[in-house]
MMTF fields as JSON, N, C-alpha, C and O atoms, coordinates in Angstrom:
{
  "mmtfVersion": "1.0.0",
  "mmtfProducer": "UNKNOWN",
  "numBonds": 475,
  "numAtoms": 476,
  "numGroups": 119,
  "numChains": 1,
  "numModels": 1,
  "chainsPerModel": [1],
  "groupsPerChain": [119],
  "chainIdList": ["A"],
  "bondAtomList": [4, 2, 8, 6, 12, 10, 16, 14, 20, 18, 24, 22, 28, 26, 32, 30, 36, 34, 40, 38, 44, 42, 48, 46, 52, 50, 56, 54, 60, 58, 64, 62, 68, 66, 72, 70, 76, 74, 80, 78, 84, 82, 88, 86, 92, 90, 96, 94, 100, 98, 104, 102, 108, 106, 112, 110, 116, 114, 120, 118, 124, 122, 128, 126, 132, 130, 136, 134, 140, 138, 144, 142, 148, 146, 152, 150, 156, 154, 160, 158, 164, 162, 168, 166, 172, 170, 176, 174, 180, 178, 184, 182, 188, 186, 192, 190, 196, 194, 200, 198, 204, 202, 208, 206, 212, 210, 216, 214, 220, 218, 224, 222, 228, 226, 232, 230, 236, 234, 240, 238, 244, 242, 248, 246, 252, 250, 256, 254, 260, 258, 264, 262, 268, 266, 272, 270, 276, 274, 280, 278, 284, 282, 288, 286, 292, 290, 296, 294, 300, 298, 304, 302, 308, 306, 312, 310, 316, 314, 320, 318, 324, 322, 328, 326, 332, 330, 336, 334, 340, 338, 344, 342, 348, 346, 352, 350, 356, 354, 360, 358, 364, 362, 368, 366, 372, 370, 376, 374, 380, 378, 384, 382, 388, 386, 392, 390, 396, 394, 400, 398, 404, 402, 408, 406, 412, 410, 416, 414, 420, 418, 424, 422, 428, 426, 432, 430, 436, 434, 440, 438, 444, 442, 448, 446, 452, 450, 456, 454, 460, 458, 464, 462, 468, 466, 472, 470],
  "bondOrderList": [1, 1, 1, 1, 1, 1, 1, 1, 1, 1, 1, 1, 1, 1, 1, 1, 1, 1, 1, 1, 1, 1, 1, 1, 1, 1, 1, 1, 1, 1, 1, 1, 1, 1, 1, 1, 1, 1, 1, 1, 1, 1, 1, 1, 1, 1, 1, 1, 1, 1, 1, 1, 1, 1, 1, 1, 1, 1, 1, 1, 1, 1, 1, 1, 1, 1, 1, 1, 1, 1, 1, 1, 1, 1, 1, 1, 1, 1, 1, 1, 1, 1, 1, 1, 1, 1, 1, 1, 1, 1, 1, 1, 1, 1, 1, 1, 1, 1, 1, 1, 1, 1, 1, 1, 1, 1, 1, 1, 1, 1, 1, 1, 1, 1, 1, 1, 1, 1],
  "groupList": [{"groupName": "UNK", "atomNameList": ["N", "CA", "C", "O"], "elementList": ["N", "C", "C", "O"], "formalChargeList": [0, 0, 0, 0], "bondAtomList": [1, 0, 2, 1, 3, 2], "bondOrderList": [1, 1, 2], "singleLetterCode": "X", "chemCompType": "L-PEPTIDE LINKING"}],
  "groupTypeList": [0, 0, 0, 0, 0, 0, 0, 0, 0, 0, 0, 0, 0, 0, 0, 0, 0, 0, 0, 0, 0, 0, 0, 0, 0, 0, 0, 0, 0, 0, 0, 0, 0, 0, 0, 0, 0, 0, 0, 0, 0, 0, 0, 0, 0, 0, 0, 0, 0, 0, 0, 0, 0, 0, 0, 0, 0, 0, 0, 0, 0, 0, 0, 0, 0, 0, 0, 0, 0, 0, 0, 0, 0, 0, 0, 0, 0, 0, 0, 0, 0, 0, 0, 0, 0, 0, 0, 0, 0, 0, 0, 0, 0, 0, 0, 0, 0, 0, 0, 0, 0, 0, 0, 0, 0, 0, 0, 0, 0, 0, 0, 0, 0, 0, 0, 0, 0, 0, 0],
  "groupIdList": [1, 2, 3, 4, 5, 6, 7, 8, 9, 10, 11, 12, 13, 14, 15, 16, 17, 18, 19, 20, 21, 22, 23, 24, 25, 26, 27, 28, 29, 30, 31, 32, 33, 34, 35, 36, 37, 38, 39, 40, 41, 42, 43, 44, 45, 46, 47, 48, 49, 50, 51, 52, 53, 54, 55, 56, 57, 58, 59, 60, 61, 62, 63, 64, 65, 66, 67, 68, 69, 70, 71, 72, 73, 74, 75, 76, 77, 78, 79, 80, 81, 82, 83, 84, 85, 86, 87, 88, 89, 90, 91, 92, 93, 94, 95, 96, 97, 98, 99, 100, 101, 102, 103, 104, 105, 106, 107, 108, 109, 110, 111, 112, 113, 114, 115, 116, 117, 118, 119],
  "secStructList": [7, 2, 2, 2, 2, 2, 2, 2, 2, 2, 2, 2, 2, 2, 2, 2, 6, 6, 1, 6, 6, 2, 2, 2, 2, 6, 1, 7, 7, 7, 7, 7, 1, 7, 7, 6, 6, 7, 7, 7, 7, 7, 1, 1, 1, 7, 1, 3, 3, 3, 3, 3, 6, 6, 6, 6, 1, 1, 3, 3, 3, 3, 3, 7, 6, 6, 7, 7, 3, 3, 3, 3, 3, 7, 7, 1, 1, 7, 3, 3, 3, 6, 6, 6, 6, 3, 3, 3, 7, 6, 6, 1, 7, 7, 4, 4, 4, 2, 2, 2, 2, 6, 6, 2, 2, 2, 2, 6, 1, 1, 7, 7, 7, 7, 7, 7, 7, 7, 7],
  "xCoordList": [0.815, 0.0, 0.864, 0.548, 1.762, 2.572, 3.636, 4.283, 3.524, 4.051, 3.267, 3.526, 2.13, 0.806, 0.881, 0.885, 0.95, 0.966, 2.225, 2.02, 3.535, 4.068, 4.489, 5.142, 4.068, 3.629, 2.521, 2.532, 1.145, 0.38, 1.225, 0.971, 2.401, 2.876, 3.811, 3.975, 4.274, 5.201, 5.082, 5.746, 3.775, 2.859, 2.03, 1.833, 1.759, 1.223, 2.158, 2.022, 3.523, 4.852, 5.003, 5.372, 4.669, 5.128, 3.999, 4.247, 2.924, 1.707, 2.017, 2.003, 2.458, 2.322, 3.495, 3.381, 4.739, 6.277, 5.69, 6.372, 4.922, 4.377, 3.179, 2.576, 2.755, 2.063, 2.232, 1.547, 3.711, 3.882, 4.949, 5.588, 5.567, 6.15, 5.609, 5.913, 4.397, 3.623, 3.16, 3.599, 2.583, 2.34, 3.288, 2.71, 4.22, 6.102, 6.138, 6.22, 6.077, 6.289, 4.669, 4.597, 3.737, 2.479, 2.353, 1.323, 3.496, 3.054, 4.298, 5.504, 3.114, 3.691, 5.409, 6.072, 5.914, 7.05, 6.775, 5.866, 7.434, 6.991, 7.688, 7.499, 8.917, 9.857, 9.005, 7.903, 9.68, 9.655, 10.347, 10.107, 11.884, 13.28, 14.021, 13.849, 14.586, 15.947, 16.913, 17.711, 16.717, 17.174, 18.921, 19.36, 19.722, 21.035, 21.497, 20.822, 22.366, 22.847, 22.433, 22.767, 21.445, 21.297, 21.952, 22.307, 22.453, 23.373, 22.653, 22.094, 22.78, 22.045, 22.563, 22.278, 23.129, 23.566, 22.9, 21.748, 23.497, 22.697, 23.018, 22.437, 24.719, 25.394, 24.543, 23.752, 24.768, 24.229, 22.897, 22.401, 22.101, 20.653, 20.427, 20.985, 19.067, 18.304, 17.6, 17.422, 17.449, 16.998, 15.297, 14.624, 14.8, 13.741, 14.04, 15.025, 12.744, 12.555, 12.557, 12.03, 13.597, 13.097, 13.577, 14.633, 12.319, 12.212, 13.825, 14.865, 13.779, 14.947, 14.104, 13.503, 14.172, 13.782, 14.834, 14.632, 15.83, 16.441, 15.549, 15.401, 15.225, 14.108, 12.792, 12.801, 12.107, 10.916, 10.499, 9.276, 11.187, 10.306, 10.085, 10.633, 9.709, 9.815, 10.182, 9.742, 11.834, 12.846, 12.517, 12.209, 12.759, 13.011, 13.519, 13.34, 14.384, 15.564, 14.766, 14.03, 15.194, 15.11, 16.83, 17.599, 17.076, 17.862, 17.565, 16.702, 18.371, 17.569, 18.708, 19.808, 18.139, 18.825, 20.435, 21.416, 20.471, 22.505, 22.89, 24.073, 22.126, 22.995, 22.884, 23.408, 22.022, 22.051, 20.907, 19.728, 21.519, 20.325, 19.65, 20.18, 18.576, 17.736, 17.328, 16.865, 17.25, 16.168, 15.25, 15.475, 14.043, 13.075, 12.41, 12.451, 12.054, 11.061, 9.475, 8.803, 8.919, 7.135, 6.83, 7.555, 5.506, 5.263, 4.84, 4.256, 5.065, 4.66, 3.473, 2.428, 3.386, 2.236, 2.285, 1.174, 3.301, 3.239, 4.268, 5.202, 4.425, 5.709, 5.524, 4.472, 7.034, 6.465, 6.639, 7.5, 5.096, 5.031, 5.413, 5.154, 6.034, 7.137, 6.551, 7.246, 5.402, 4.197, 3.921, 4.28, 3.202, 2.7, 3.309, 2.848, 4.689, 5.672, 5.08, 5.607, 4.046, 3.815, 3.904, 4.203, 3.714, 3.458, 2.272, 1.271, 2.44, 1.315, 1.338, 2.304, 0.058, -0.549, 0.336, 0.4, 1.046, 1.523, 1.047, 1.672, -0.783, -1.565, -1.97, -2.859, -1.235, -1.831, -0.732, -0.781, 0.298, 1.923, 2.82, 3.021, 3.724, 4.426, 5.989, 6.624, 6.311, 8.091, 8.449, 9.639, 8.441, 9.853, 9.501, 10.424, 8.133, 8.238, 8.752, 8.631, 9.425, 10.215, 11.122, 11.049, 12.11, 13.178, 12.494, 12.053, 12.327, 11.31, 10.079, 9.96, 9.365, 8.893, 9.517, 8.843, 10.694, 11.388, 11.337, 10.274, 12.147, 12.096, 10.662, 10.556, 10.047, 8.544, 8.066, 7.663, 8.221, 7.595, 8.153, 7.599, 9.692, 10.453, 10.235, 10.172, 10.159, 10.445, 9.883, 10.309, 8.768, 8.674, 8.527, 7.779, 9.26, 9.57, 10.202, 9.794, 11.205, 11.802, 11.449, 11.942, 10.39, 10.42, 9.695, 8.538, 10.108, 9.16, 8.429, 9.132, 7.108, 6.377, 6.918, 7.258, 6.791, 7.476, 5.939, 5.214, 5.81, 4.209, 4.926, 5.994, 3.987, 3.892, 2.841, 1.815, 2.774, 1.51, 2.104, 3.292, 0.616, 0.777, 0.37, -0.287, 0.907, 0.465, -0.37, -1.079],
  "yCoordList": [-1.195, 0.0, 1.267, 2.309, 1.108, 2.433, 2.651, 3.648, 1.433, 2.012, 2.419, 2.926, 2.114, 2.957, 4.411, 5.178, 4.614, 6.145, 6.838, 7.944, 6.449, 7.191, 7.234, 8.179, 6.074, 6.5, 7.311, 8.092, 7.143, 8.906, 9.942, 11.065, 9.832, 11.711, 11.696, 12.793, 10.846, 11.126, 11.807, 12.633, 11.042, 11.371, 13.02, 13.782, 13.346, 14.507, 15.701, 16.689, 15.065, 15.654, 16.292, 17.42, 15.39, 15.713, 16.242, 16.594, 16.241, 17.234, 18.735, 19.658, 18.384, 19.957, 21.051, 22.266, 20.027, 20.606, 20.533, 21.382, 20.138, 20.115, 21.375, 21.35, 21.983, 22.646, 24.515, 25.536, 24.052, 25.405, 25.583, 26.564, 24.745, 24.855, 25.575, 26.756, 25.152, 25.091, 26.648, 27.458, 27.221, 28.512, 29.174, 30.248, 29.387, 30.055, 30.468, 31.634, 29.553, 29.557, 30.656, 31.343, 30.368, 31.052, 32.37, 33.023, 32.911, 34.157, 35.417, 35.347, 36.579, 37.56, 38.019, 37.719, 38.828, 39.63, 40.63, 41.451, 40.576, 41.22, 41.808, 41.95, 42.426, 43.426, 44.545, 44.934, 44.969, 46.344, 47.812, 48.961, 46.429, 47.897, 47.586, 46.571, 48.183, 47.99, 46.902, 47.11, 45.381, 44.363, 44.858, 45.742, 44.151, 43.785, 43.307, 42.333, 43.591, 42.809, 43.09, 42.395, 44.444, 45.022, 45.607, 46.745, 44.697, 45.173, 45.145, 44.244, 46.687, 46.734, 48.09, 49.27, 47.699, 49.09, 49.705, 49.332, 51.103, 51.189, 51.838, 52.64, 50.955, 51.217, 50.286, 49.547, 50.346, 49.32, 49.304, 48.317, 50.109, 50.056, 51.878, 52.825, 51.644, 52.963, 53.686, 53.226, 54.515, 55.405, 54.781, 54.649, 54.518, 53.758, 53.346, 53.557, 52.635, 51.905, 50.567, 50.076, 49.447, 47.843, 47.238, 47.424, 46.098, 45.354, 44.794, 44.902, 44.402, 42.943, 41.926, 41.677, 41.126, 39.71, 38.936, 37.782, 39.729, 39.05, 39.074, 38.137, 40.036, 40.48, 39.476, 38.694, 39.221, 38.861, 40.064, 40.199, 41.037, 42.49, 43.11, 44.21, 42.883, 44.064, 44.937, 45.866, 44.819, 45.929, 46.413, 45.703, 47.774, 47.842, 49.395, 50.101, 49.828, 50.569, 51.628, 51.225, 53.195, 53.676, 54.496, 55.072, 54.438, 54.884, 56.104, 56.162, 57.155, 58.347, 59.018, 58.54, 59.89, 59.775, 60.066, 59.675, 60.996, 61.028, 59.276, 59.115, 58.316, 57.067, 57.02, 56.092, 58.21, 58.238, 56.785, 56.553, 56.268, 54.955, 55.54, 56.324, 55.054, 55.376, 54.297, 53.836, 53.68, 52.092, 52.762, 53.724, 52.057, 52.008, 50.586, 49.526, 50.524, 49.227, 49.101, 49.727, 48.354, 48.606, 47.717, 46.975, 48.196, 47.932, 46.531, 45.876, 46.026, 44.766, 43.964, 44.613, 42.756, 42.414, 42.959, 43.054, 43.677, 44.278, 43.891, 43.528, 43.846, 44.164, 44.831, 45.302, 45.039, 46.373, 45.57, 44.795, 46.141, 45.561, 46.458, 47.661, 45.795, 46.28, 46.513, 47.154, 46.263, 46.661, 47.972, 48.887, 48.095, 49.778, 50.411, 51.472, 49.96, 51.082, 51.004, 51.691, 50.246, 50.826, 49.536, 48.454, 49.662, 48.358, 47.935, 48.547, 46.584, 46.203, 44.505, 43.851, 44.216, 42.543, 42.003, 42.28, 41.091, 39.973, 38.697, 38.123, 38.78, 38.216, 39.173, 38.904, 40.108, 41.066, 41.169, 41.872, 40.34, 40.632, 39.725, 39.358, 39.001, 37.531, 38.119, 38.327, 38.267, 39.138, 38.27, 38.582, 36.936, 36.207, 37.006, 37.12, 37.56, 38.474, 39.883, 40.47, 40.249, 41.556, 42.242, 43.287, 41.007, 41.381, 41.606, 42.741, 40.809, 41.11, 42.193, 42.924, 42.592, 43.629, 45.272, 46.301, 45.17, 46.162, 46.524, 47.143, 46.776, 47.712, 48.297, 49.445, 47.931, 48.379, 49.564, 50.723, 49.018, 49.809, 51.017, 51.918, 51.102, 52.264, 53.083, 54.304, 52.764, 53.804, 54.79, 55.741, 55.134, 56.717, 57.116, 58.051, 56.397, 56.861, 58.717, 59.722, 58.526, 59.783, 60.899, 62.022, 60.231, 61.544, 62.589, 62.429, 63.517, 65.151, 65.115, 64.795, 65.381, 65.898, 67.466, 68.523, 66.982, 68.727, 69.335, 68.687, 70.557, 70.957, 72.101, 72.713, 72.047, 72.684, 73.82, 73.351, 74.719, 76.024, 76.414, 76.482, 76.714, 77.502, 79.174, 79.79, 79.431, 81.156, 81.204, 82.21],
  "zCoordList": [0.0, 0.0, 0.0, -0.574, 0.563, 0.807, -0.666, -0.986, -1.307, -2.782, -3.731, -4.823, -3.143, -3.818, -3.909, -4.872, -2.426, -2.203, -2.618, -3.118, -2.533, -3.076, -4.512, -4.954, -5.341, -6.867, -7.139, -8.091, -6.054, -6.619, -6.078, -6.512, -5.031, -4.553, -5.912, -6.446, -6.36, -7.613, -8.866, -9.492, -9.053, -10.113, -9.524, -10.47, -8.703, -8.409, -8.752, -9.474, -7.672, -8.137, -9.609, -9.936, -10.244, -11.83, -12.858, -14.011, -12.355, -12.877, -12.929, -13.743, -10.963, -10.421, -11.324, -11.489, -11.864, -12.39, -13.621, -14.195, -14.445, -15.948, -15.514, -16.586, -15.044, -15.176, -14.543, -14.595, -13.922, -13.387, -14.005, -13.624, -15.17, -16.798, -17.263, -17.099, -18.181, -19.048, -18.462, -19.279, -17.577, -17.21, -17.082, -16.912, -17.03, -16.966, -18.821, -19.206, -19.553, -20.649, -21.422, -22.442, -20.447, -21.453, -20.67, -20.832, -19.671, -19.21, -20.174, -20.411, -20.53, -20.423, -20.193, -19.2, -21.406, -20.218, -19.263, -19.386, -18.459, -16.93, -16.285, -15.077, -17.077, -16.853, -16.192, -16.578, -15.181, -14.609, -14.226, -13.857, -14.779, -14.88, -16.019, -16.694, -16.167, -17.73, -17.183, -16.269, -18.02, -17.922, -17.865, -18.601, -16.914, -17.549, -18.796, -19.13, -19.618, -20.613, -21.876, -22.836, -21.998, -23.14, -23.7, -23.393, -25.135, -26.592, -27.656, -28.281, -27.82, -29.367, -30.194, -29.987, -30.856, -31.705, -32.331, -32.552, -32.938, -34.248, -35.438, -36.168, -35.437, -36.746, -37.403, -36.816, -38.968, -39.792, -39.732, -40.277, -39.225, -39.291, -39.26, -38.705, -40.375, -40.686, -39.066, -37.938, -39.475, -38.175, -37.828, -38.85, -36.899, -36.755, -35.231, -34.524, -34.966, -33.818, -34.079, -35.077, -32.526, -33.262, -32.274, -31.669, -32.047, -31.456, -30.784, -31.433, -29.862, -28.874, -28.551, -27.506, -30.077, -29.695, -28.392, -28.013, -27.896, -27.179, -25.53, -24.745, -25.452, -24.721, -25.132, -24.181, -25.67, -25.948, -26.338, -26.352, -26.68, -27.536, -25.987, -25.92, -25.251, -23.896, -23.768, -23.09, -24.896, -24.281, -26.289, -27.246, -26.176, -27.844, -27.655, -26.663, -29.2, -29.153, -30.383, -31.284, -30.083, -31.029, -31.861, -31.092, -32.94, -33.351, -34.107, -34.983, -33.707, -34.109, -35.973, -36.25, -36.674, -38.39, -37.924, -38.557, -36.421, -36.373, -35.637, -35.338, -35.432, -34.94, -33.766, -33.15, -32.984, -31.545, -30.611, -30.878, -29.851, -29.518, -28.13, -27.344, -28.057, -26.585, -26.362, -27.405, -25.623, -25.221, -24.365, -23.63, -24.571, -24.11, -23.107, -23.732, -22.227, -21.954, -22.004, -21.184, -22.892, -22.542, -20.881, -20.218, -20.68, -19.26, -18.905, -19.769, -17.771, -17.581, -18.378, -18.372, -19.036, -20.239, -21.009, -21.53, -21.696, -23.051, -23.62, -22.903, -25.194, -26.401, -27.139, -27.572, -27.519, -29.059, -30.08, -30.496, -30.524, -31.633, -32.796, -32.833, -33.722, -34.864, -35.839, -36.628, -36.249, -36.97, -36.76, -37.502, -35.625, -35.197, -34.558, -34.139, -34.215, -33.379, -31.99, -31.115, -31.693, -29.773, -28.961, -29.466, -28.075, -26.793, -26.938, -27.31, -26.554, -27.301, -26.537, -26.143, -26.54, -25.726, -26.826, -28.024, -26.01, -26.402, -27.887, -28.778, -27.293, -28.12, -29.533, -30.341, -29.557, -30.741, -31.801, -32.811, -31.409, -31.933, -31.811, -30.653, -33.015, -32.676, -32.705, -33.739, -31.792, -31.942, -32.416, -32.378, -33.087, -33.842, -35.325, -36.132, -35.667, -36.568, -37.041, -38.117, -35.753, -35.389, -36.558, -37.205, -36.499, -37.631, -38.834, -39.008, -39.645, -41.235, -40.602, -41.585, -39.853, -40.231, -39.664, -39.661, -39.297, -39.128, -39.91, -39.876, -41.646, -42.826, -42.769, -42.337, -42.983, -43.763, -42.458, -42.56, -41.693, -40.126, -39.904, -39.275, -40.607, -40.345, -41.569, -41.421, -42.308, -43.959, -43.69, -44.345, -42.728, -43.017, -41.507, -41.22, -40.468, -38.842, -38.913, -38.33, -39.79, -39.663, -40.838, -40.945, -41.746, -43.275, -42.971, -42.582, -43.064, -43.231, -44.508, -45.466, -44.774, -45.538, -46.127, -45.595, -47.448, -47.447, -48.287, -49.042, -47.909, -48.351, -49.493, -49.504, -50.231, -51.581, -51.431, -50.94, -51.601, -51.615, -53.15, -53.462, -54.248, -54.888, -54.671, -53.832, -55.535, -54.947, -55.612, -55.642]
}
């Protein structure tokens, strides 16, 4: 009987570690300060904002047209999404799509409209 019971605490054991997995992996980033260990340049890239898939997108960088970088963090349950430039639910935005939609998202981050008046 008593190897009964401790094949169900085993088995309970290993529900409880499969399921407080499985929720670890389906929560949110949940940053609340500027992670350690953020590298991101912004030689070699156009002036724009973009995602750190290294982050899970939490953390994301803007590079301004002189090369200057600022990081940013969105707020706990959010990423930036690289699509619309803002923070954004997790469920509204897939950051392994980050990189490929960087170009398109930036092309007109920094352009001035130049206005025409006739006289």
């Amino acid at each position: 009987m008593e190897i009964h019971s401790n094949i169900i605490l085993l088995l309970l054991i290993a529900l409880f570690a499969i399921f407080v997995k499985m929720e670890d992996e389906e929560k949110p980033p949940n940053l609340t300060r500027m992670p350690e260990g953020v590298n991101f340049a912004c030689s070699g890239k156009k002036p724009g904002f973009y995602a750190d898939e290294g982050f899970d997108c939490q953390v994301y960088h803007m590079c301004s047209p002189e090369g200057q970088l600022t990081t940013y963090l969105c707020g706990p349950g959010t990423i930036f999404n690289q699509k619309k430039l803002v923070c954004d639910l997790p469920t509204n935005y897939n950051c392994a799509d980050a990189a490929k939609d960087a170009e398109e998202a930036n092309a007109n981050v920094f352009k001035t409209q130049s206005s025409t008046s006739e006289p």
